[in-house]
C-alpha positions, 0 to 999 in steps of 0.5 A: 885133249877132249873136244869143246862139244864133245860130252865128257863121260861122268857120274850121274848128274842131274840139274834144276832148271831155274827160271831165274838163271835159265836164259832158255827161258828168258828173252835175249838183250840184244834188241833191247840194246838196240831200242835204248840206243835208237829211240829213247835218245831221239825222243829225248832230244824231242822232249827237250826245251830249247834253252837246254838244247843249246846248252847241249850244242855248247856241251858237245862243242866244249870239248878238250882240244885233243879230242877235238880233231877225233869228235870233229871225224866222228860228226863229219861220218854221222853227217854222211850217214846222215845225208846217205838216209835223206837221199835213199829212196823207200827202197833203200833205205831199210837196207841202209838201216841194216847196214848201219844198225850200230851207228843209230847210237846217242852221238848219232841222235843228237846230231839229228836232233842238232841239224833239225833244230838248225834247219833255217826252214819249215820244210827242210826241218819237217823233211828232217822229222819225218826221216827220224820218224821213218828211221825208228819205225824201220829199226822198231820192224828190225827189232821185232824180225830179230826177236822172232827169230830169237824167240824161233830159235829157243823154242826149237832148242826147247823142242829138242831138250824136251825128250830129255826134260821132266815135268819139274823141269830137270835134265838128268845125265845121262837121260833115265829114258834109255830112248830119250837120246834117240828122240832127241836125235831124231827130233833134231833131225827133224828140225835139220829137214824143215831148215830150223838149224839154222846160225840162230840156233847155233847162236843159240845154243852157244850163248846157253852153253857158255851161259851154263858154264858160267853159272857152273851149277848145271852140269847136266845141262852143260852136257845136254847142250855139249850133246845136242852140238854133237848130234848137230855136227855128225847129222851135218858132216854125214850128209856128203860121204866121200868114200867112194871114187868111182868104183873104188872104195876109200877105206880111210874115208870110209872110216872117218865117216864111221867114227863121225857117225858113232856117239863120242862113248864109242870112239875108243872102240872104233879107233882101236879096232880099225887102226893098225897100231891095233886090230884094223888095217888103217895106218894112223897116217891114213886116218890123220890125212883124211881127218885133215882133209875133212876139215878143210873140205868144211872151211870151203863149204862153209862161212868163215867165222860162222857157228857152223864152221866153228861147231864142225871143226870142233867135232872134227879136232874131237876125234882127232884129239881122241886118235892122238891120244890112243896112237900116243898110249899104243906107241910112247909118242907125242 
């Protein structure tokens, strides 16, 4: 069973990046999302006369008895976030916002709109005002952080494919520069020293992936991603060796930690030479306990559920995969 990341190894192909179907080179939804659900309601509500607003307050009301208990939950928590924000002082309240981002939907809105419409003084609907206003400025300043690091992360992603992108914007695979891989490696590299391949980037090269896939018209682009997950990984997982103890020097260990190094083309070789079912000295259980153990060192150190974990992992069970499947060709077993 092949790796998710890993490249498998096909005929030449090459492929067009379109600025149409690339979303490489298009801006991401998601802070859109935010803005269709946070201001556009609000000043919707702001913007209608007060006859209609009534109207909506006997729409909400006018619900189906068996919904009646769930709406009537759902506005009692929007009145406790609501309430939470009044009390917050300017410290904590971008926090808050933060915290509660995807409760800033049109239920939530209205019912802003709704409690200061119904304030029964100036004061207190002004106080009530100035909180929508202070919420859309503060969630406008998260949408603006949230595109710059979306923008941040496709740039970088961009700086790395660059090696292996012509002028037509085509990516061909294998690269025709035979050195175009070594610059892509070491710019990758580079960018791991500065702290730019950070779960933005991760985020990032995922969604274009799975983007690629989809479209199922880019096949070079598929790899070329597949590539730069798997140069992610080996760059991430070789910076902590575990193959000495003290003086002792763990040749299992040691081992692992040269497959992990080596382009996925080069695994057969590797595992052939240095497995004892073949020409090597490491028995198969062996290689499968320190594999084993690898993988577990990395959901310690890592955040769970996070891409990191998820990209890790993936390469580690890549080459647990391909050893499975020469010890099963060697010796007849599952």
């Amino acid at each position: 069973m092949a790796s998710s990341i890993a490249v498998a190894t096909s005929p030449s192909c090459s492929t067009t990046i379109s600025s149409s179907h690339n979303s490489l080179y298009s801006k991401h939804a998601t802070s859109q999302t935010w803005k269709f659900g946070t201001i556009r309601f609000y000043k919707l509500m702001k913007q209608l006369p007060s006859p209609l607003l009534n109207q909506r307050r006997n729409l909400v009301c006018a619900v189906s008895q068996g919904g009646a208990e769930e709406a009537f939950k759902k506005t009692v928590e929007i009145d406790r976030l609501i309430d939470k924000l009044r009390e917050a002082n300017p410290k904590e309240l971008p926090q808050l916002v933060v915290e509660n981002v995807l409760a800033f939907n049109e239920g939530f809105w209205i019912r802003l709109a709704a409690r200061t419409d119904t304030c029964k003084s100036e004061d207190d609907k002004k106080d009530y005002e100035e909180l929508a206003a202070t919420l859309m400025s503060t969630v406008d300043l998260l949408v603006h952080k949230t595109n710059k690091k979306i923008e941040s992360a496709t740039d970088v992603l961009k700086t790395i494919l660059n090696h292996v992108v012509d002028e037509d914007q085509e990516i061909s695979w294998p690269p025709r520069d035979p050195k175009a891989l070594t610059l892509m490696e070491q710019e990758l590299n580079q960018r791991e020293k500065e702290g730019s391949l950070d779960e933005g980037f991760l985020s990032e090269v995922n969604a274009q992936l799975r983007q690629a896939k989809e479209d199922g018209d880019k096949p070079g682009l598929v790899a070329m991603l597949q590539k730069v997950l798997q140069l992610y990984a080996c760059r991430m997982l070789s910076k902590r060796s575990y193959a000495k103890k003290g003086n002792e020097i763990l040749k299992a260990e040691q081992f692992l930690e040269n497959v992990i190094k080596a382009p996925e083309s080069e695994w057969n070789m590797l595992l052939l030479n240095g497995l004892t079912i073949a020409k090597g000295d490491i028995s198969p259980e062996e290689f499968y306990a320190v594999i084993k153990k690898r993988r577990e060192r990395v959901l310690i150190r890592t955040e769970g559920g996070s891409y990191q974990q998820r990209v890790l992992t993936e390469y580690l069970k890549g080459i647990q995969s391909r050893f499975e499947e020469i010890v099963q060709a060697l010796q007849g077993n599952p």
